[in-house]
C-alpha positions as MATLAB code, in Angstrom:
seq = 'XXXXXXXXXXXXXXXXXXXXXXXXXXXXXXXXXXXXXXXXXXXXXXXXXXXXXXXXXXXXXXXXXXXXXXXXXXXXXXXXXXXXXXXXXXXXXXXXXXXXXXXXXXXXXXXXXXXXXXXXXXXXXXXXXXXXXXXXXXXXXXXXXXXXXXXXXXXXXXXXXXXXXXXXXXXXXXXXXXXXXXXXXXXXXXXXXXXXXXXXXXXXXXXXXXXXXXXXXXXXXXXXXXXXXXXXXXXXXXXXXXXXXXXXXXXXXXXXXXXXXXXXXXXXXXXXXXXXXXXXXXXXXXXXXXXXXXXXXXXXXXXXXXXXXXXXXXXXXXXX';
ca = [
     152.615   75.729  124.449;
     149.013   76.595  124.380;
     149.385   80.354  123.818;
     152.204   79.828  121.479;
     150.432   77.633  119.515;
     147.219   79.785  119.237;
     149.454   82.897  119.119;
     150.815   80.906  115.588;
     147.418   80.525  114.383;
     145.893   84.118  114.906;
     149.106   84.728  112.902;
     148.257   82.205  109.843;
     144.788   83.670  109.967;
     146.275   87.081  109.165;
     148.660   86.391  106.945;
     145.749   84.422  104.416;
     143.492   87.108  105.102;
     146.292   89.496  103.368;
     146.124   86.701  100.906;
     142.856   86.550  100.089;
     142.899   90.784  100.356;
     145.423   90.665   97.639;
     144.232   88.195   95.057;
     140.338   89.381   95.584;
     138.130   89.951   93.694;
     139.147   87.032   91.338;
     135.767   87.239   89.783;
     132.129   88.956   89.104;
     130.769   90.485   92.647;
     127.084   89.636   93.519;
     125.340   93.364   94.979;
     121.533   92.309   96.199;
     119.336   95.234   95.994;
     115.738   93.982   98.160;
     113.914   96.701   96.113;
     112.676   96.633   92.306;
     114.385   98.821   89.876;
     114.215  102.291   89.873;
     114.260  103.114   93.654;
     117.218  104.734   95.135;
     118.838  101.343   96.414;
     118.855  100.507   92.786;
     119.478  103.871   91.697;
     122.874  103.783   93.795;
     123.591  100.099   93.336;
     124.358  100.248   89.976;
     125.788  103.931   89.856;
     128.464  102.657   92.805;
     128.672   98.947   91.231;
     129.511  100.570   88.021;
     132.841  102.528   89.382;
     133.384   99.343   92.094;
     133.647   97.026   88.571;
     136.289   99.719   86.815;
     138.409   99.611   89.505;
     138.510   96.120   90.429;
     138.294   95.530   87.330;
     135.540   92.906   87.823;
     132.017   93.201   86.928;
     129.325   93.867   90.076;
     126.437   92.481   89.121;
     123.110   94.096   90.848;
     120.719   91.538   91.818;
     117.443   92.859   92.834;
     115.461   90.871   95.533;
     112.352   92.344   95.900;
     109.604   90.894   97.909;
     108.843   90.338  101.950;
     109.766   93.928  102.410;
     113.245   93.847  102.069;
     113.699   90.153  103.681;
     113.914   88.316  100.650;
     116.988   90.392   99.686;
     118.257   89.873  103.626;
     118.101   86.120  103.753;
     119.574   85.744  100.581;
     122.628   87.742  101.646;
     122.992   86.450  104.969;
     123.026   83.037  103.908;
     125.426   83.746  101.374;
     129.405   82.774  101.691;
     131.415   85.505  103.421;
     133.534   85.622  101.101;
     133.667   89.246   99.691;
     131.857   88.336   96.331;
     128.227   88.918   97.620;
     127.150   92.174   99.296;
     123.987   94.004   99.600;
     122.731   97.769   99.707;
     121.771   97.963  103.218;
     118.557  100.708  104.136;
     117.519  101.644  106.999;
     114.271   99.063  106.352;
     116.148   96.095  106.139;
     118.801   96.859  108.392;
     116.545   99.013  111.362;
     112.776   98.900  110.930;
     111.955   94.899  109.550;
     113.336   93.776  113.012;
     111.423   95.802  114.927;
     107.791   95.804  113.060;
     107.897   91.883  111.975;
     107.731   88.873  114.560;
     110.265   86.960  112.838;
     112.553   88.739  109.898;
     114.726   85.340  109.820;
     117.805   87.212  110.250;
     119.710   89.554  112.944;
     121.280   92.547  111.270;
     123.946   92.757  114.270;
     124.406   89.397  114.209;
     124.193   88.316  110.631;
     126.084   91.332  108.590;
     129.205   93.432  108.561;
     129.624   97.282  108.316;
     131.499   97.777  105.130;
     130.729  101.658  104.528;
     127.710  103.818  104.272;
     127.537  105.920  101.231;
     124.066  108.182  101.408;
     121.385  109.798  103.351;
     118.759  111.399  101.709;
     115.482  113.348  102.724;
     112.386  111.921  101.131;
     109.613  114.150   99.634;
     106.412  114.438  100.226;
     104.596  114.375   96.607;
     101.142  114.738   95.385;
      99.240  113.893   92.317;
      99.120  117.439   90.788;
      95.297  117.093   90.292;
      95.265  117.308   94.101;
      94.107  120.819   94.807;
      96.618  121.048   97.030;
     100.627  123.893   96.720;
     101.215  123.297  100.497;
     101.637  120.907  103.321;
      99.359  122.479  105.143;
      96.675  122.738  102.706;
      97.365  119.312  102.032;
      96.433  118.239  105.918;
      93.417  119.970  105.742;
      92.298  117.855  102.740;
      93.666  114.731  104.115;
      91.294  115.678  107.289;
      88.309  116.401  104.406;
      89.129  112.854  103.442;
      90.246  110.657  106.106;
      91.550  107.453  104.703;
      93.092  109.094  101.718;
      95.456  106.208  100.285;
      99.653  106.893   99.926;
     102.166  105.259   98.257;
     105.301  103.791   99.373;
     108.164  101.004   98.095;
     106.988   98.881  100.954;
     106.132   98.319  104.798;
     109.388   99.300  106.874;
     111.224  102.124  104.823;
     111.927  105.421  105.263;
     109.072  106.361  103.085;
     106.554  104.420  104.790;
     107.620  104.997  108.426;
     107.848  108.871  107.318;
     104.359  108.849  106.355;
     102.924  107.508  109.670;
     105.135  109.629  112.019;
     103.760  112.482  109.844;
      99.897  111.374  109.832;
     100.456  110.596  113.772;
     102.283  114.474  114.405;
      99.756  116.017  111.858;
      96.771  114.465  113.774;
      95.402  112.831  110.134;
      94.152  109.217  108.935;
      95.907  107.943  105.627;
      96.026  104.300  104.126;
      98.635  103.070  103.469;
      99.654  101.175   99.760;
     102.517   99.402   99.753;
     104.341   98.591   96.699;
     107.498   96.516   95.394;
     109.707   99.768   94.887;
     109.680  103.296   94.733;
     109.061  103.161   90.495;
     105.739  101.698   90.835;
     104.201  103.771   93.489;
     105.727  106.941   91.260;
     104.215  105.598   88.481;
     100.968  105.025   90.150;
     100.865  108.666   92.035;
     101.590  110.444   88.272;
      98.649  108.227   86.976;
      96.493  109.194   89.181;
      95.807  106.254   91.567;
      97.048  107.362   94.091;
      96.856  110.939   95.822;
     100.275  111.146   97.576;
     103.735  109.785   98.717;
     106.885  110.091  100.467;
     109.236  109.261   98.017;
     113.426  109.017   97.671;
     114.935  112.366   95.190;
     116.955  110.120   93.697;
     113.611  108.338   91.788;
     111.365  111.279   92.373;
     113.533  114.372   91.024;
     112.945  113.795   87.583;
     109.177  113.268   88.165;
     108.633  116.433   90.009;
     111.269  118.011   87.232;
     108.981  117.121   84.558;
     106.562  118.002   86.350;
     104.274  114.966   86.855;
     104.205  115.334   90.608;
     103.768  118.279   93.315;
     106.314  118.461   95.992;
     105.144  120.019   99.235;
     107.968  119.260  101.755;
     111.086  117.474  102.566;
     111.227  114.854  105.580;
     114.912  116.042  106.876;
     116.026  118.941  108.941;
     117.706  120.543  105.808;
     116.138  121.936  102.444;
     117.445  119.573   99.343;
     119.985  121.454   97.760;
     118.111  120.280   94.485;
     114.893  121.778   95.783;
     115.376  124.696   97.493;
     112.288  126.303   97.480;
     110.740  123.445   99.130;
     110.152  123.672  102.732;
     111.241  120.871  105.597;
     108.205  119.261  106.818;
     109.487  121.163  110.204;
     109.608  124.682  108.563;
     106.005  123.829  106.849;
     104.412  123.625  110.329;
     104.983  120.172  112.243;
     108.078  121.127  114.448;
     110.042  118.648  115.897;
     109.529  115.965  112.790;
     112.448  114.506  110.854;
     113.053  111.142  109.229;
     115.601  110.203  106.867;
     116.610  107.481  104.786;
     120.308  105.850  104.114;
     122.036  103.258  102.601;
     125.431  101.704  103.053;
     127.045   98.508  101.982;
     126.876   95.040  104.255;
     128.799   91.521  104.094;
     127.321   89.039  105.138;
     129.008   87.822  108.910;
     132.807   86.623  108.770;
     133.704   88.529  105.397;
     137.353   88.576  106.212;
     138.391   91.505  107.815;
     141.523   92.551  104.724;
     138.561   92.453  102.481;
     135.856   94.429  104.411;
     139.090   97.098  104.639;
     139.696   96.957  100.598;
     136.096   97.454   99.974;
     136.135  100.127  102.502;
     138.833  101.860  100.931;
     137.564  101.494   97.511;
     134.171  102.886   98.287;
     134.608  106.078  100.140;
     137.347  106.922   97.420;
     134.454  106.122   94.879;
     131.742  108.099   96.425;
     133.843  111.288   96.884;
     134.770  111.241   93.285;
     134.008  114.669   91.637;
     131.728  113.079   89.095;
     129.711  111.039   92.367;
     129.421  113.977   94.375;
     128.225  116.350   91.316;
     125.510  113.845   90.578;
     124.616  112.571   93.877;
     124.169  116.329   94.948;
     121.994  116.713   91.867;
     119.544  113.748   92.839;
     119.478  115.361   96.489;
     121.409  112.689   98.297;
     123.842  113.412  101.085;
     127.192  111.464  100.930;
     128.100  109.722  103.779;
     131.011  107.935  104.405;
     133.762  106.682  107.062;
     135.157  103.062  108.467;
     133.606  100.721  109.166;
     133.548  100.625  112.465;
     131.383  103.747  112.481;
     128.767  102.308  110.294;
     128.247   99.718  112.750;
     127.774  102.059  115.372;
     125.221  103.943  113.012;
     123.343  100.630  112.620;
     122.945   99.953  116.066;
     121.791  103.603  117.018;
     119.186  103.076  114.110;
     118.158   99.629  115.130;
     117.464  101.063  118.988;
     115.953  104.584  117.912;
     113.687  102.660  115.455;
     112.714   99.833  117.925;
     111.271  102.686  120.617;
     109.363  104.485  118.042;
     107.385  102.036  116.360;
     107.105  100.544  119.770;
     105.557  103.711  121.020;
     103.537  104.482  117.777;
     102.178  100.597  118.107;
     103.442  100.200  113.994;
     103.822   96.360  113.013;
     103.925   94.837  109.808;
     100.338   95.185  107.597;
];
């Protein structure tokens, strides 16, 4: 009686998952971003948000959370209703790095999120004022070792950019400050005005900078040249072997978004993001598209949660 009765309920469960599936989204989507505007969370947010809205036919609203590295944004998602109508842009900060470099983040991002579907990786670039007397990465460490303490840029402690900049300043044998900022547009903005001397920054805020020429690029933080730059040299090729960091980002639910749901979403975004129009401009702002179930995002996230924890462990990084 037992097993037939909770046999009968798994079943109801299913069948107003389909339900919900079928009828959703009823009305406007909620996408936090936990950068300001202009960085490539935001960047992507509203590029995917925009297509997500046509075909749902619903708007997506981006909400930017800035603030507490990313954890403001994280909180405010994971205490939201899993109910399909809030999600958040995911990075590898939030979801991999905060955890490991903070004593208390206030959230679990195995525990408290669900995979929906990565979308990008992306190399980020290592840029310099271009009053810096500096065309190379190399000649570029040698002034960094003229001027130890030389102060870089980045959206914030815990992102790719950041964490690229001290695995770089460790292999490179240099000492850099670091300045964090509330997004990627700021620190850009700051860099091209010439208060700062250098950053690694996302392509998809910093292509049109270096296109218009207002900063230097030296090198790219991934094992492949941007297809957008291809003159510029991997950090790697420029003489640190061995170094790569990238950055990503991928859509999360908060925990218990029903599962019909997670699967439409799914569905809708991987179609989205290997649209010819996506791909042509994604390629163009030197992003890589990434996409698959589910299932393998959350496999992703845990790799990325474990290979962060050992490095910043090892490299003795916490929170500034």
């Amino acid at each position: 009686m037992k097993r037939w009765l909770a046999a009968l309920l798994l079943l109801g469960g299913a069948v107003q998952g389909q339900a919900q599936a079928q009828e959703y989204p009823d009305r406007p989507i909620r996408l936090i971003v936990a950068t300001a505007a202009g960085g490539a969370s935001d960047i992507l947010a509203r590029q995917v948000g925009e297509k997500l809205g046509e075909q749902f036919r619903q708007p997506v609203v981006v909400d930017p959370r800035p603030g507490a590295n990313g954890n403001v944004a994280a909180l405010a998602a994971a205490r939201s209703a899993p109910d399909g109508y809030t999600l958040m842009m995911g990075t590898i900060g939030v979801m991999a790095v905060n955890p490991a470099i903070y004593r208390d983040v206030g959230y679990d991002p195995a525990r408290d999120f669900d995979p929906v579907a990565r979308l990008v990786s992306f190399s980020n670039i290592l840029v310099v004022n271009p009053s810096l007397p500096v065309t190379t990465q190399a000649q570029f460490i040698d002034y960094v070792r003229a001027h130890p303490g030389l102060g870089y840029g980045s959206p914030g402690n815990g992102g790719s950019p950041h964490l690229g900049m001290l695995v770089f300043a460790r292999m490179a044998g240099i000492q850099m400050e670091h300045i964090p900022y509330r997004g990627a547009a700021p620190a850009l903005n700051d860099l091209i005005a010439g208060n700062l001397a250098s950053a690694f920054s996302d392509p998809l805020a910093t292509l049109p900078q270096i296109r218009a020429g207002l900063v230097r690029p030296l090198s790219v933080s991934g094992t492949r040249r941007l297809a957008a730059l291809p003159e510029v040299p991997t950090v790697a090729e420029a003489g640190i072997p061995g170094y790569e960091v990238v950055g990503w980002l991928g859509i999360v639910a908060p925990r218990g978004t029903p599962r019909p749901i997670v699967t439409r979403l799914n569905t809708a975004l991987n179609g989205i993001m290997h649209q010819p129009e996506m791909v042509q401009r994604l390629t163009a702002q030197g992003a890589e598209i990434v996409t698959g179930p589910p299932e393998e995002f959350g496999r992703y996230i845990q790799g990325e949660i474990a290979r962060w924890a050992q490095i910043t462990r090892e490299a003795g990084i916490r929170a500034e």
